[in-house]
N, C-alpha and C positions, 0 to 999 in steps of 0.2 A: 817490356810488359808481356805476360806471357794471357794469351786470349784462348780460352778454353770453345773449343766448338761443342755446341749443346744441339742434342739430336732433337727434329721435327716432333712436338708434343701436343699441335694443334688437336688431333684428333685420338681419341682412348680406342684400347684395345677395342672396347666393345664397340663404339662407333665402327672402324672399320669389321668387324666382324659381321654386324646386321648390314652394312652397307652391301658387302661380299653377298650375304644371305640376300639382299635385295635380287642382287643382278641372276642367283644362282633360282630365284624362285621363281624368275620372271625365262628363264631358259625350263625348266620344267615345264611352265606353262607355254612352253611354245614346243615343246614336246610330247605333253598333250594335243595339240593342235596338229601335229601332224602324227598323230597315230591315229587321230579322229580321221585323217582325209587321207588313206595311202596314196590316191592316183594325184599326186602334186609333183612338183619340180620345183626344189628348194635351193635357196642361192646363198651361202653364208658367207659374209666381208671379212676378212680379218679374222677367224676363228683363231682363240687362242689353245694352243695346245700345254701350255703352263699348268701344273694342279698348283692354287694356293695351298699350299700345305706346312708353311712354315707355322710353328708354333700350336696356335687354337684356331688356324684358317685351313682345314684341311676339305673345306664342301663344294667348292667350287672348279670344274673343270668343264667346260664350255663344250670339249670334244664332243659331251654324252649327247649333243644334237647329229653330231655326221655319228655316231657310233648309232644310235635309233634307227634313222635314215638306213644304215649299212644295212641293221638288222631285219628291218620291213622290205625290202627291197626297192627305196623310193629312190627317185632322182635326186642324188646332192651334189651341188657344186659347190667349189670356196675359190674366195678370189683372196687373193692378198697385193700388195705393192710390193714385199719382199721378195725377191726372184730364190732365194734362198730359203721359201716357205713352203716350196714345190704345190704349190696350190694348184688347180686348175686349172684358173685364169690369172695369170699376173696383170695390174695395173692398177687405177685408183680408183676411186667412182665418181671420182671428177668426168670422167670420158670413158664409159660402156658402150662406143661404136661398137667395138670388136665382140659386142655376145648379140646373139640373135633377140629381135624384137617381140616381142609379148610372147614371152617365154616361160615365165619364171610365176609360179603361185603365190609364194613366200618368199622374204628375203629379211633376215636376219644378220643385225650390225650391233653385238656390245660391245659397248666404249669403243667404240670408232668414231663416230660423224664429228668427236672432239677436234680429233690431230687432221682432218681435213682442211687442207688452207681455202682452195675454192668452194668452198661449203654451199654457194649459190648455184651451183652446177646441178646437186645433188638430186634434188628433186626432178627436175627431168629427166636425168639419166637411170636415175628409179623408176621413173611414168614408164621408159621410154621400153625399160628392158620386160617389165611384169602385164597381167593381163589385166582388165577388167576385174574389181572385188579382188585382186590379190591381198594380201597382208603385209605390212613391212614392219618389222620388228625391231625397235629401238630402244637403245639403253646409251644413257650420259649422265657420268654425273657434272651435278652443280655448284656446291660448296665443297670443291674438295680440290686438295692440291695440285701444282701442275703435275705432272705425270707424264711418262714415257709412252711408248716408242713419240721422239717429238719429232715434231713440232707438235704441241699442246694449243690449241688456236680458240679454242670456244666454249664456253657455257651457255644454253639455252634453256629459259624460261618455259614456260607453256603460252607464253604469249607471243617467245622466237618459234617457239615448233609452229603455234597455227599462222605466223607470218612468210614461214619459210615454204609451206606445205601448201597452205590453202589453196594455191591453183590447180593441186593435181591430185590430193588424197583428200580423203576425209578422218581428222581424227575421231577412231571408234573410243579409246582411254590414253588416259593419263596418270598415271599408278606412280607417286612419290616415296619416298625415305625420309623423313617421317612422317606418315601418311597425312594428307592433309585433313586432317577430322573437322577442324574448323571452318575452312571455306576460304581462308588468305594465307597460306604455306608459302612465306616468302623466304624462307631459307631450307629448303629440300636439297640433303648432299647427294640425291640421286632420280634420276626420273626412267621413269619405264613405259615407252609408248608404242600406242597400235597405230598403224595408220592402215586406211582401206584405199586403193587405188580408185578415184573415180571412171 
C-alpha cells in the first residue's frame, strides 16, 4: 500500500503571514524605542539573520534592530548559542556569568525563550545582566507548530509569562495574535511582551 505524505496544512498562508507581520511589528516597535533612547546598551539573543522572503513572506528580517543600532551609533550586542553565528557573545541564557552585571538597557529575544530547555534559569540571568527599568523584549509563539533550531521545549501563556517573571520584572504588555478584543484570548498563535526590570 502506497501512503502518500500530505504537507502540514494546519495553518493558511494568511495565518502565517499576519503571524510573521506580528513578530515583524512588534521589532519595529522596539525600534522605535531605541531611536527614542540613543544613550542605551542593547543585547539581542538569537538575532535572526534569515529574510522570510519565500513566496508572500518577504517583511520580516529581524537584522533591521543591529542595522538601526549600527546606524545611530548605539551599543549592540547579539549573543547566540551557535559558535558559528559569530555573534558577540556565544552561549545560552540559561548562564550569562560571562557578560558584565547591570549593563544592558534593553534586551531583545524573538522566538527564542521557546527552544530554551532551562527556561527557569532565565529570568535571573536577565535580572542579573540589565539595570533598573530596563526593557526585555519578548516574542513566542503559542498555537503554532513545533519548529526549528530544536529543541522546541515551550509555549507560555500570559499566566506562564507572569509566573515565570513575577520576581524580577514587571509586565508593562501583553500584545497577542489575534488580538485579544474580548478579554479571554485562549488561543493566541503568538504573544509579544514587555517586561520592565524591577
Amino acid at each position: 500500500m502506497n501512503k502518500s505524505v500530505r504537507k502540514q496544512t494546519f495553518f493558511s498562508d494568511d495565518d502565517y503571514f499576519l503571524l510573521r507581520s506580528h513578530i515583524f511589528d512588534f521589532a519595529k516597535q522596539i525600534c522605535f524605542y531605541i531611536n527614542s533612547n540613543p544613550n542605551i546598551s542593547v543585547l539581542e539573543i538569537g538575532p535572526s539573520s534569515k529574510l522570510h522572503n519565500e513566496n508572500t513572506f518577504p517583511q520580516l528580517d529581524t537584522k533591521i534592530i543591529a542595522d538601526l543600532c549600527e546606524q545611530q551609533c548605539i551599543n549592540y550586542k547579539n549573543l547566540d548559542i551557535d559558535p558559528a553565528a559569530n555573534a558577540d557573545f556565544t552561549g545560552s541564557i540559561e548562564d550569562l556569568s560571562f557578560i558584565k552585571a547591570q549593563f544592558f538597557d534593553v534586551v531583545i529575544m524573538l522566538s527564542v525563550l521557546e527552544h530554551v530547555e532551562n527556561i527557569f534559569n532565565v529570568p535571573k540571568e536577565l535580572y542579573n545582566i540589565t539595570k533598573t527599568g530596563s526593557l526585555v523584549f519578548i516574542n513566542t509563539p503559542f498555537m503554532f507548530k513545533i519548529h526549528g533550531p530544536m529543541p522546541d521545549c515551550w509555549r507560555l501563556s500570559e499566566y506562564g509569562y507572569k509566573a515565570l517573571f513575577n520576581k524580577h520584572f514587571l509586565i508593562k504588555s501583553i500584545d497577542t495574535y489575534p488580538p485579544n478584543e474580548l478579554g479571554k484570548n485562549s488561543m493566541p498563535m503568538s504573544f509579544n511582551v514587555i517586561l520592565e526590570r524591577l
